[in-house]
N, C-alpha and C positions, 0 to 999 in steps of 0.2 A: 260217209255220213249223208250226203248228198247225193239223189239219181243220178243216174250214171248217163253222161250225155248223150252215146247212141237208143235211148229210150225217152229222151223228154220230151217228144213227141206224142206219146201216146197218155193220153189224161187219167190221171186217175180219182174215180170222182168220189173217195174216201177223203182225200187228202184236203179239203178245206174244214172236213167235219174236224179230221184227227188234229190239227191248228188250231182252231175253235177249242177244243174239250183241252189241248193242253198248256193255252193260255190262261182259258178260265180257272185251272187248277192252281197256276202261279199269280194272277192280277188280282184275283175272287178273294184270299183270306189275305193279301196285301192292302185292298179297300176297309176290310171290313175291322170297325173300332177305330179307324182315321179320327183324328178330329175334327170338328167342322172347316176350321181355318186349312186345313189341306184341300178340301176340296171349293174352294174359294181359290186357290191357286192360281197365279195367270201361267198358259202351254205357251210357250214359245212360238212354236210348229203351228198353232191355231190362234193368231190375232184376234184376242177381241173374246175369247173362248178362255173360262175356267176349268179346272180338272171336272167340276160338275157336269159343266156344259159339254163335253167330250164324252162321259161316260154319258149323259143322255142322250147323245147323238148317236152315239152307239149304241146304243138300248132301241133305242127307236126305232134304229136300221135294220137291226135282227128282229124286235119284234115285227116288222111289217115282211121279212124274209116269211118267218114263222107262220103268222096270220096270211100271206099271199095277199100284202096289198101293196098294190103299185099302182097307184092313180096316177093323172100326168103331170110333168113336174116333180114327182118324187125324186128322192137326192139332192135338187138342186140346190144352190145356196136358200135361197128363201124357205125353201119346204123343210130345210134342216133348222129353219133357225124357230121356222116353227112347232119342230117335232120337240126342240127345247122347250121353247114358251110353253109348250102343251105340257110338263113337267114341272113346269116353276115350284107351284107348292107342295112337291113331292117333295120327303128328306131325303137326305142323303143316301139311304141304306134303302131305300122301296127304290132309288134308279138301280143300286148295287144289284139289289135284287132281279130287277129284269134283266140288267144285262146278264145275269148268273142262267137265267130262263134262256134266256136268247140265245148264248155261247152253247148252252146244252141241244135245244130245240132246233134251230137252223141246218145243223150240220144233213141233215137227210135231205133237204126242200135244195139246199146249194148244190147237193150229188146228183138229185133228177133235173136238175136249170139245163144238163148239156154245158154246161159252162161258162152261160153268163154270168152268173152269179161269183165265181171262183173267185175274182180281181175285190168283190166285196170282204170275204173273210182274210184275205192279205191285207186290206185298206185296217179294218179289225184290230191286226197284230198290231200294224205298224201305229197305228191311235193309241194300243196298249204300253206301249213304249213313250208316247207323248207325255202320256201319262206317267210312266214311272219315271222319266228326266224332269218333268216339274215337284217329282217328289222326291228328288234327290239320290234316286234308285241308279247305284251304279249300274252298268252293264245293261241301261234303259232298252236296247235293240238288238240284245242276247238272250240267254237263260234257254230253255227246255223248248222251246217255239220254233228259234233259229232255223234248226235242219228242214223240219218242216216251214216251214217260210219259206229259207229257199228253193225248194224243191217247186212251190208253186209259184215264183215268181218265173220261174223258169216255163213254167206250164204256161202263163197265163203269157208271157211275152212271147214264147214261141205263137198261141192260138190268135194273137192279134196281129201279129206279123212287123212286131218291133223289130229296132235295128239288130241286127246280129251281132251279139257279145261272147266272148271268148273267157271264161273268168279262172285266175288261179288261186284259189282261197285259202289263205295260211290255215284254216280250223278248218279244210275239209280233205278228205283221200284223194278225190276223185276231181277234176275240172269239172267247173258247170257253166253248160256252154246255153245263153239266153238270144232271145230272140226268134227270127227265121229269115236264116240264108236266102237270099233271094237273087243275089250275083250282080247289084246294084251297086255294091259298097263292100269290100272285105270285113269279115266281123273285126270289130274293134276290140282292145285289150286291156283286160284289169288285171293288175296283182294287188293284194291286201285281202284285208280279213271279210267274213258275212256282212256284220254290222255294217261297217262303211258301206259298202254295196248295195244294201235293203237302204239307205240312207239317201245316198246320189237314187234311187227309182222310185223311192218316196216323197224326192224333192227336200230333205232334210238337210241341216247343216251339217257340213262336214269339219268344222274348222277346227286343225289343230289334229286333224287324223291323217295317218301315213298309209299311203297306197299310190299308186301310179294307174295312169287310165288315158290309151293313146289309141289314137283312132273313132272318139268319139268326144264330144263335149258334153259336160256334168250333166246339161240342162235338157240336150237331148235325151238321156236315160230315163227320166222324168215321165212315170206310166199315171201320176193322177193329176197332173195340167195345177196345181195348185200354188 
């Protein structure tokens, strides 16, 4: 299910798009006919942030992907909080709508970055999942995304040159082994499932989920500092 470790080195620059088109497939008619009171939600994973305020943030993100606008400051907390403000009296269903544009439109602009961009369409997933745990969506950091998810979390740790991980994933064939050896530190080791895994490098709670991880702490796997 998952690249095969003596390859995750070598990037492939389809796989943020093909993440993108097949989140939007499972998040897009999960949104859409909500009631208002869902997206009034407060996300756990984002203090302070409604399901609204998440999917605008998201919208935002990919439309400035899309558009090619990266002024200075972008991303940052402030510029995000403004990309929401910038939304306020939009409804519900016209942010739905960009991010459905965004998820589709991005995937080409993220494949010519070379790679900077890659860590955005995982940041994406993992927001898409914030999202369906404030809506009661079992399986909030699984469904049809996962394989692709980890394939790129793999890509995008290995090109930064995170700690080296060694991972044995109950839902995959194959080890996926994250990070880049660098002979400073022995890769450290997980058993358990995706989710947990994409959880601990998202910074996400893991409480109350069974896995093992020796050789490294939670907080150092931690690829978005949040």
């Amino acid at each position: 299910m998952t690249t095969p470790a003596d390859v995750r080195g070598v990037r492939e620059p389809g796989l943020p798009g093909r993440l993108l088109a097949v989140e939007r497939d499972a998040l897009i008619p999960l949104l859409r006919g909500r009631a208002e009171e869902d997206f009034a939600l407060p996300v756990a994973a984002c203090p302070g942030w409604t399901v609204r305020d998440v999917l605008a943030h998201c919208s935002a993100a990919l439309t400035r992907v899309v558009e090619n606008r990266f002024e200075a400051g972008v991303f940052s907390p402030a510029s995000n909080e403004r990309d929401i403000a910038e939304r306020g009296d939009w409804s519900d269903q016209r942010v739905v709508d960009e991010l459905e544009r965004g998820m589709t439109g991005a995937g080409p602009v993220i494949a010519g970055a070379g790679g900077l961009l890659d860590i955005l369409a995982l940041g994406e997933w993992v927001h898409a999942g914030d999202v369906r745990e404030a809506l009661g969506v079992p399986g909030a950091y699984a469904g049809p995304g996962l394989p692709y998810a980890l394939d790129l979390l793999a890509h995008v740790t290995g090109g930064t040159g995170h700690l080296p991980l060694h991972a044995d994933l109950d839902d995959a064939d194959e080890p996926l082994r994250l990070g880049k050896v660098s002979g400073e530190r022995p890769p450290a080791r997980y058993i358990g499932d995706g989710p947990t895994l994409l959880r601990l490098y998202a910074g996400r709670p893991v409480d109350g989920a069974s896995y093992e991880l020796a050789g490294a702490s939670a907080g150092e796997l931690n690829i978005f500092g949040e």
